[in-house]
Structures are given as C-alpha cells and as structure tokens.
C-alpha positions, 0 to 999 in steps of 0.5 A: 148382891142380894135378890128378892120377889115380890109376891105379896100382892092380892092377886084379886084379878088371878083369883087364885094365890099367884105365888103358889100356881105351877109353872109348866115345870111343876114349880111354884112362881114364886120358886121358878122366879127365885130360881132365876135370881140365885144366878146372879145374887148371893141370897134371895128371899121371897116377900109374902104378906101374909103366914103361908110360907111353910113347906112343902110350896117352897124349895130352896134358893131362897127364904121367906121374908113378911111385909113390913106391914100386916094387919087390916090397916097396913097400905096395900100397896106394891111399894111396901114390897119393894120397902120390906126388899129393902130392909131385908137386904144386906147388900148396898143394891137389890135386885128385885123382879115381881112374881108374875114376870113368868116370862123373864129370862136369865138373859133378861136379867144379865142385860139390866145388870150390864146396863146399870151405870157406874158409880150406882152401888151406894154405901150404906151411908147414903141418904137418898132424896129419890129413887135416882140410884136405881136402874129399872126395866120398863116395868118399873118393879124389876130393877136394881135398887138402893137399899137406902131407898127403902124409907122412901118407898115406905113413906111413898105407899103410905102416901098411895103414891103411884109406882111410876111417881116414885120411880120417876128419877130413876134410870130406866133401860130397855132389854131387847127381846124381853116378855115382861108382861105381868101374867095378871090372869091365867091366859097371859101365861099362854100356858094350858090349865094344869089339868088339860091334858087330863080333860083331853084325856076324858079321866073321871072326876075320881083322876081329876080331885086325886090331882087337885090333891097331889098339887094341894100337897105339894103347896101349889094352888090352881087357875080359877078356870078349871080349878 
C-alpha cells in the first residue's frame, strides 16, 4: 500500500510553510508525518504544490510528488491533493493523512486500517461512481482511499465541491483516543516556539539570528509569533 501527505496547501492561517515548521524532535512536518506512514506503506510521497522540495528539509522515507495542477488558474483546493495521491499511487488503495495532523499516532493509524471493511481494495479496473470504496476518519482527508477515485476527486475541485460532499459516501469510522485536529495556527500544537527556551535564557539577538540560520539550513521554516 502506498502512503502520501498532503502539504501543499497555502497555510494562509499558519503564516509560515507548514511543511517546513519543526516538530519538538527538530523534524520537519512533513517528514515527522511521512515517518508514520512508512510503518504500514510500502512508499510514501509527500504532495507539494509548488518547487521547494530539495534537500537539506526533506529525509527519506518518502519522495516528493507536484500537484497535478500549477500554475495562477490551477482550483486551490484540498481535493487536488487527495487526486495527485491518486495518481501517484500504485497500489489499488492509498492511505492518506494531511501535514497538519501533528498529533497523529502510529496506533491512530493501525486503528483505521483495522477498520476498513472487507472487499474495500479495488483493482485497477474499477470504475467508481463515488467515493463509497474509501474508509475515512472524522477528518474526512485522513483515509484510505481507492486510486480510482482520483478523477472523481479531480472533477470535484474543479467544481469547488466541498470535501465532505464529495466524501459523502464514504464510510467513516471513529478512532478512539485520536487527537486529529488540524494544527492550522502555531497554538494548536501546544508546542513552545522553536526559540523559547532561548528567550528564557535571555541570549542576544546575536544567538537568536545564528539560530534562525541553522534552521534556514536545515530546510525548516518558523512560527509567525516569534519568527
């Protein structure tokens, strides 16, 4: 089974590139959530709408795969995600989680595996009519998907159909203990600022710029707050 996260949205409420901001472990978002699927998925990519996907921000599991769509015309909209995931894949169902689920676990993702009714891989034959093959959580873009939903997810961003809309025949399952609130601002985390303990520790602005830099290098972007 192939894995992929969606981070090529806009992060308009974050402010900064959510795929790029460090997790308390030093590791990108994007990395730290492709690290979860490589438990259960043979390959896993990473969606990104636009070129910033060289090293040093990005580690292996994982490769980086382009939205289907760019340009200044292209439907911004988190369904041509879920269709590039599609695309991309090579295996009969995908399993897809958003960036900003920072808070999912390993078990969380077992749990919608274990729930996924039989008869739900489809070959790569089937032509679908909806989205009634997948199995998702309560939020709707973490799921396990048919790849040949993938035009239907295409057409449905062109429409500016909602998410929920199009998943509307899908089969959702509830995962007990699972945090899966998108971190959409930097307090949603409950994380400290990458660079609060060194304003607890009263550095300069000298030791706070050199720190900015070492992350800059490494790939990683920061919260607006104290960025």
């Amino acid at each position: 089974m192939d894995g992929v996260v969606l981070a090529g949205g806009r992060s308009v409420r974050m402010d900064a590139d959510k795929a790029r901001l460090p997790t308390p472990d030093g590791l990108a978002w994007a990395v730290h959530m492709a690290r979860i699927l490589s438990g259960v998925c043979s390959r896993v990519g990473i969606v990104r709408r636009d070129g910033s996907s060289a090293s040093p921000w990005f580690e292996p599991p994982g490769l980086v795969i382009h939205d289907i769509w760019e340009g200044e015309n292209t439907p911004k909209h988190p369904l041509t995600g879920l269709a590039t995931a599609c695309q991309w894949s090579r295996t009969p169902m995908v399993l897809v989680v958003p960036v900003d689920l920072v808070h999912l676990r390993a078990v969380d993702v077992q749990g919608l595996l274990a729930a996924a009714r039989p008869g739900g891989v489809m070959d790569d034959s089937s032509i679908l009519d909806d989205a009634s093959g997948a199995v998702i959580s309560e939020q709707p873009l973490f799921g396990l998907f048919p790849r040949a939903v993938g035009h239907l997810a295409a057409a449905a961003a062109l429409r500016g159909d909602a998410v929920r809309r199009f998943l509307n025949a899908a089969t959702t399952v509830t995962l007990p203990g699972a945090d899966l609130r998108n971190a959409n601002r930097w307090s949603d985390t409950g994380w400290p600022h990458p660079l609060a303990r060194l304003r607890e520790r009263g550095v300069d602005d000298a030791a706070l710029q050199a720190e900015r830099e070492r992350l800059s290098a490494r790939g990683l972007t920061l919260p607006p707050e104290l960025g």
